[in-house]
N, CA, C and O atoms as a GROMACS GRO file, in nm:
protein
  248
    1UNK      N    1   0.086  -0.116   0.000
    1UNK     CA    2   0.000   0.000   0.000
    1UNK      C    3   0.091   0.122   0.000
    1UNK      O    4   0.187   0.134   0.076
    2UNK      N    5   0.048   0.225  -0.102
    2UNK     CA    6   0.150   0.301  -0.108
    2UNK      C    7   0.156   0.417  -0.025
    2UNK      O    8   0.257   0.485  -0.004
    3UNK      N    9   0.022   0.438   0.029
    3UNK     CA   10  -0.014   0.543   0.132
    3UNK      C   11  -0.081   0.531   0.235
    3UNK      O   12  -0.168   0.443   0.230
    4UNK      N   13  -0.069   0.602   0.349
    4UNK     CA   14  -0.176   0.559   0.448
    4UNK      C   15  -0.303   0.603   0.420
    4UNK      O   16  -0.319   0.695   0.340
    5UNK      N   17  -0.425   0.533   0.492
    5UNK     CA   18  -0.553   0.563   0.462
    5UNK      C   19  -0.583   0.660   0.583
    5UNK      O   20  -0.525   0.630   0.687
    6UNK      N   21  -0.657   0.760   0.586
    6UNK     CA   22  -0.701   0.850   0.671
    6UNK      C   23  -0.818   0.834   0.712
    6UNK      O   24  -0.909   0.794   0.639
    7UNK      N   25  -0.833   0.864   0.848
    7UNK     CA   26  -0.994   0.844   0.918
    7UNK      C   27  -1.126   0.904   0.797
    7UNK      O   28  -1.220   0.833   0.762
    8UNK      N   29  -1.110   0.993   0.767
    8UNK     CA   30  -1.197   1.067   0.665
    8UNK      C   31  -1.246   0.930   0.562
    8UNK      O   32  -1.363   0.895   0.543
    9UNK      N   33  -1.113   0.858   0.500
    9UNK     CA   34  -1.139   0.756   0.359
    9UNK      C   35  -1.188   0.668   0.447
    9UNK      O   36  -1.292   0.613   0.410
   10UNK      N   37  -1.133   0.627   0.587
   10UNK     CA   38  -1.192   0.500   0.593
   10UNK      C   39  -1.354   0.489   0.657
   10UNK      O   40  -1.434   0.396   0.645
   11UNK      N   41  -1.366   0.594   0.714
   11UNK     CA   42  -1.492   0.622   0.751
   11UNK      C   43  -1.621   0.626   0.640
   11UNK      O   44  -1.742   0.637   0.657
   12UNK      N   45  -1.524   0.608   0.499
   12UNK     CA   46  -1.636   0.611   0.392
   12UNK      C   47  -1.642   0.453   0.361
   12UNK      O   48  -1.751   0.397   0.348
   13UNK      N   49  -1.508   0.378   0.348
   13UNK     CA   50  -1.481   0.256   0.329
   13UNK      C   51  -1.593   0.169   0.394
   13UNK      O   52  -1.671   0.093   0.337
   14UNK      N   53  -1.583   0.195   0.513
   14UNK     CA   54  -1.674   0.135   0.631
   14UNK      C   55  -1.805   0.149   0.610
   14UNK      O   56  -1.875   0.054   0.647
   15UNK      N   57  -1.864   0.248   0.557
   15UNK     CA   58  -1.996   0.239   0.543
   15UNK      C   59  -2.052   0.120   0.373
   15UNK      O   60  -2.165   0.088   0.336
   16UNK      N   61  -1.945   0.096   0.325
   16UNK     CA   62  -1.915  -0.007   0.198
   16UNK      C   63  -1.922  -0.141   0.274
   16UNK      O   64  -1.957  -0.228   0.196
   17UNK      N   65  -1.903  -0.188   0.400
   17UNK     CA   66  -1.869  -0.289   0.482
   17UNK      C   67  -1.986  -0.374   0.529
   17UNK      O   68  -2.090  -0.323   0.572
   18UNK      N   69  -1.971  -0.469   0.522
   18UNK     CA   70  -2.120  -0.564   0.564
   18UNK      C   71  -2.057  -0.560   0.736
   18UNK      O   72  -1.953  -0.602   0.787
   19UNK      N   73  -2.169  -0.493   0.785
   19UNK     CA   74  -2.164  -0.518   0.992
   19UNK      C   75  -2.060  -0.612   1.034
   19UNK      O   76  -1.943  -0.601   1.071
   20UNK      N   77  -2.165  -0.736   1.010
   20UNK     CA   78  -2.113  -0.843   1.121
   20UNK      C   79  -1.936  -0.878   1.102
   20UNK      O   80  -1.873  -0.916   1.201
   21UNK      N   81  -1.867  -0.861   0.968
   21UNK     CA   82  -1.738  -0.884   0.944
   21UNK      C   83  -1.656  -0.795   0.955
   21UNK      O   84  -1.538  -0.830   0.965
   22UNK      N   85  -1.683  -0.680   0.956
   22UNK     CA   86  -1.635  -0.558   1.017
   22UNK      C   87  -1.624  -0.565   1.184
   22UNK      O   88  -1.521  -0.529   1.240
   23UNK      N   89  -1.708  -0.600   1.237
   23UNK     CA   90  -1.725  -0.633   1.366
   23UNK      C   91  -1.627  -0.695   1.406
   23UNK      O   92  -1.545  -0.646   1.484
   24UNK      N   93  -1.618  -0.855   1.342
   24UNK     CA   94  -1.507  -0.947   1.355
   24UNK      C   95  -1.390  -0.914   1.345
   24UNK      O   96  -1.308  -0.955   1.427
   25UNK      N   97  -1.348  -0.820   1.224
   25UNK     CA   98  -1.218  -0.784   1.216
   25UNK      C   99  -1.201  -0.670   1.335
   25UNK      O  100  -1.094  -0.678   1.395
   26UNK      N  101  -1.293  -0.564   1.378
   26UNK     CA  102  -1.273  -0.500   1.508
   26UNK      C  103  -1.217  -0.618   1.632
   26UNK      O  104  -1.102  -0.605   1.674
   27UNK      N  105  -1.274  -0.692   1.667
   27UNK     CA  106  -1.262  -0.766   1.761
   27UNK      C  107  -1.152  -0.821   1.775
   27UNK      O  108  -1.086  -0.824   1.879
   28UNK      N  109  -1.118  -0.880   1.649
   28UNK     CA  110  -0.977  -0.948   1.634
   28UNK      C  111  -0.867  -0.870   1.641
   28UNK      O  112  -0.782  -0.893   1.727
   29UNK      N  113  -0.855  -0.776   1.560
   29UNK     CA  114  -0.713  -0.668   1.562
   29UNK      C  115  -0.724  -0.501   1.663
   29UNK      O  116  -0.633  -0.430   1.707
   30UNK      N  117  -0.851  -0.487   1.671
   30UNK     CA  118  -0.838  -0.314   1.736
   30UNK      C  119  -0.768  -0.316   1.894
   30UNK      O  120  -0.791  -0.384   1.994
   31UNK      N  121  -0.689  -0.226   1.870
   31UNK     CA  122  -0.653  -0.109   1.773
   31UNK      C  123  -0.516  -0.184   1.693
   31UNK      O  124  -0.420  -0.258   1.710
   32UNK      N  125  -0.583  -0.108   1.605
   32UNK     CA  126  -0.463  -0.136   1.499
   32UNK      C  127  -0.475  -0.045   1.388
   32UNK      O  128  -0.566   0.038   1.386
   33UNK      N  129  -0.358  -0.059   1.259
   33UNK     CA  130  -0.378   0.068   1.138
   33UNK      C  131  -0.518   0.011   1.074
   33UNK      O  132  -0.585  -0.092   1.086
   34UNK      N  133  -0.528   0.132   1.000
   34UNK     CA  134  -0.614   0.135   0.881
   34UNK      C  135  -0.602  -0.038   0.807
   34UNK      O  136  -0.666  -0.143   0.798
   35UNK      N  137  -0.483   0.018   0.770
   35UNK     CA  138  -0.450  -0.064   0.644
   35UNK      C  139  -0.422  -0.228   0.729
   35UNK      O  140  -0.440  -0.345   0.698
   36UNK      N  141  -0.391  -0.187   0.797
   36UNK     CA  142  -0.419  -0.378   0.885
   36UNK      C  143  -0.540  -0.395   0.877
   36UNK      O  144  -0.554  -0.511   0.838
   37UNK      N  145  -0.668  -0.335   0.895
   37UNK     CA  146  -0.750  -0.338   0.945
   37UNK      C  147  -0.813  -0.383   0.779
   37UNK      O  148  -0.850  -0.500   0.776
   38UNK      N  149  -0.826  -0.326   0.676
   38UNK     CA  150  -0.840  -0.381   0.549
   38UNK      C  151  -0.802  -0.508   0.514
   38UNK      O  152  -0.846  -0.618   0.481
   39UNK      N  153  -0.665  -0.428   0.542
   39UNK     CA  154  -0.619  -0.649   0.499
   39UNK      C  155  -0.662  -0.740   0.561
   39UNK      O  156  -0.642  -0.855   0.522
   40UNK      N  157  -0.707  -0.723   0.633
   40UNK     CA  158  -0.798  -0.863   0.739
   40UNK      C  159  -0.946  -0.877   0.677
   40UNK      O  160  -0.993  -0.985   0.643
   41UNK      N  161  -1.019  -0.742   0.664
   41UNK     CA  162  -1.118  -0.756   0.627
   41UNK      C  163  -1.131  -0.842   0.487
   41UNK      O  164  -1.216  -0.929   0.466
   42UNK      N  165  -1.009  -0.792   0.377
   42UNK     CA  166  -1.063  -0.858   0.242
   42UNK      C  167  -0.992  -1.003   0.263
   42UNK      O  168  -0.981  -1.069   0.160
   43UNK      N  169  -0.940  -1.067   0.395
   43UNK     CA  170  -0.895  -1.196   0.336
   43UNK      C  171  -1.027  -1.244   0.417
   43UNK      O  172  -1.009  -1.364   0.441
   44UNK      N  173  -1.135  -1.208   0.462
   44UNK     CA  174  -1.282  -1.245   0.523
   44UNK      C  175  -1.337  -1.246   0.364
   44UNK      O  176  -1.386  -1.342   0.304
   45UNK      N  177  -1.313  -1.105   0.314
   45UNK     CA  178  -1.402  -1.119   0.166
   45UNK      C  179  -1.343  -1.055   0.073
   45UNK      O  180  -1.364  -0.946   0.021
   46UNK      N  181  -1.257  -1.145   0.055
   46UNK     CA  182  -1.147  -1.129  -0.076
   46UNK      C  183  -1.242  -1.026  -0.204
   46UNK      O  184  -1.170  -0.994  -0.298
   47UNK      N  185  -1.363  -0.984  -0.212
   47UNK     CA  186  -1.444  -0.921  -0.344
   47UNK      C  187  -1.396  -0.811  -0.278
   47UNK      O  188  -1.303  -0.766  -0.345
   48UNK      N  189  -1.407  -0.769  -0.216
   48UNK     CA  190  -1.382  -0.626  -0.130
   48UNK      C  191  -1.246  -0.549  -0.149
   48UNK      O  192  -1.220  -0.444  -0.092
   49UNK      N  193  -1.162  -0.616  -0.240
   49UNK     CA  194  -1.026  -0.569  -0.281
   49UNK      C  195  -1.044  -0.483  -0.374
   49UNK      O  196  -0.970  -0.385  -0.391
   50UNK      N  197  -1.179  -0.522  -0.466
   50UNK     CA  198  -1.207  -0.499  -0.588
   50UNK      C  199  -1.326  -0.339  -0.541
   50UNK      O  200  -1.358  -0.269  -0.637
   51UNK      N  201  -1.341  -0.327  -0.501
   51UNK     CA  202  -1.443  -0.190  -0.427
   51UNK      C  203  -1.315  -0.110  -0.352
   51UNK      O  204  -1.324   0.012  -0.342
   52UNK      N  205  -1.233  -0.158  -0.317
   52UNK     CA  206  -1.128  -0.081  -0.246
   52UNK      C  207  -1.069   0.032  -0.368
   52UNK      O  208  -1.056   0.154  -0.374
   53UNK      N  209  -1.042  -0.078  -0.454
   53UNK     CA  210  -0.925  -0.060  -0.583
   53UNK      C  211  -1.037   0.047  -0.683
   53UNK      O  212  -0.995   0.162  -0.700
   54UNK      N  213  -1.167   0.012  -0.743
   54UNK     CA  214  -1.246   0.034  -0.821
   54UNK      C  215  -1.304   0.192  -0.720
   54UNK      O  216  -1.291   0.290  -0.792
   55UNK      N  217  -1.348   0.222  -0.607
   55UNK     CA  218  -1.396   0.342  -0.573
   55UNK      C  219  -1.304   0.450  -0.472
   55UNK      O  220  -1.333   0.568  -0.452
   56UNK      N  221  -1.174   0.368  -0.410
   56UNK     CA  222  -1.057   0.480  -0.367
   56UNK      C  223  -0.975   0.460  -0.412
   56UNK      O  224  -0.880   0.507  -0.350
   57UNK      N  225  -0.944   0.406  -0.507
   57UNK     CA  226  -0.789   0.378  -0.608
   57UNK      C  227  -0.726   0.324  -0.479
   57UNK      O  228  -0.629   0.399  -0.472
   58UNK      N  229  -0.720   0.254  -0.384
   58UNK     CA  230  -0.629   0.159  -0.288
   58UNK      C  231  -0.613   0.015  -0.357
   58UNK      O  232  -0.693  -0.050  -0.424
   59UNK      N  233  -0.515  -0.007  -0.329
   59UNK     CA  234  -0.464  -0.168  -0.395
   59UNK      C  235  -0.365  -0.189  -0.244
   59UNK      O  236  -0.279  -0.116  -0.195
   60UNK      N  237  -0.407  -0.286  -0.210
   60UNK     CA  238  -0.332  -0.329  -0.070
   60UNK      C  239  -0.207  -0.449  -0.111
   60UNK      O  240  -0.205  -0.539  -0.195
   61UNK      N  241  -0.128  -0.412  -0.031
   61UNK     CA  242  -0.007  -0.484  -0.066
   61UNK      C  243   0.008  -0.634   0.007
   61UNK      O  244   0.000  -0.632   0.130
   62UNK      N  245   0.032  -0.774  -0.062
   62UNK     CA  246   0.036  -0.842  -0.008
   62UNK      C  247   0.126  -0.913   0.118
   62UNK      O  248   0.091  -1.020   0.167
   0.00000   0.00000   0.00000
């Protein structure tokens, strides 16, 4: 990832987020970065890389 994500982007990201797996990834990692916090989410739902990439130009690094 080439930049950090800011409360502002991810606060939009999140509303893109189905609850209950968002939840899970809260539970499991918080506190933690942004971008940890993504990468956990899309290996729950790997499609979600593709909404990352397609509506904030983010491509997360493996």
């Amino acid at each position: 990832m080439s930049e950090r994500i800011n409360d502002n982007t991810m606060s939009a990201i999140v509303a893109l987020m189905d609850d209950e797996t968002r939840e899970r990834v809260h539970f499991e990692l918080a506190p933690c970065s942004n971008e940890s916090f993504l990468k956990r989410y899309c290996e729950l739902v790997p499609g979600f890389e593709k909404t990352l990439k397609d509506e904030f130009s983010i491509e997360l690094d493996a």
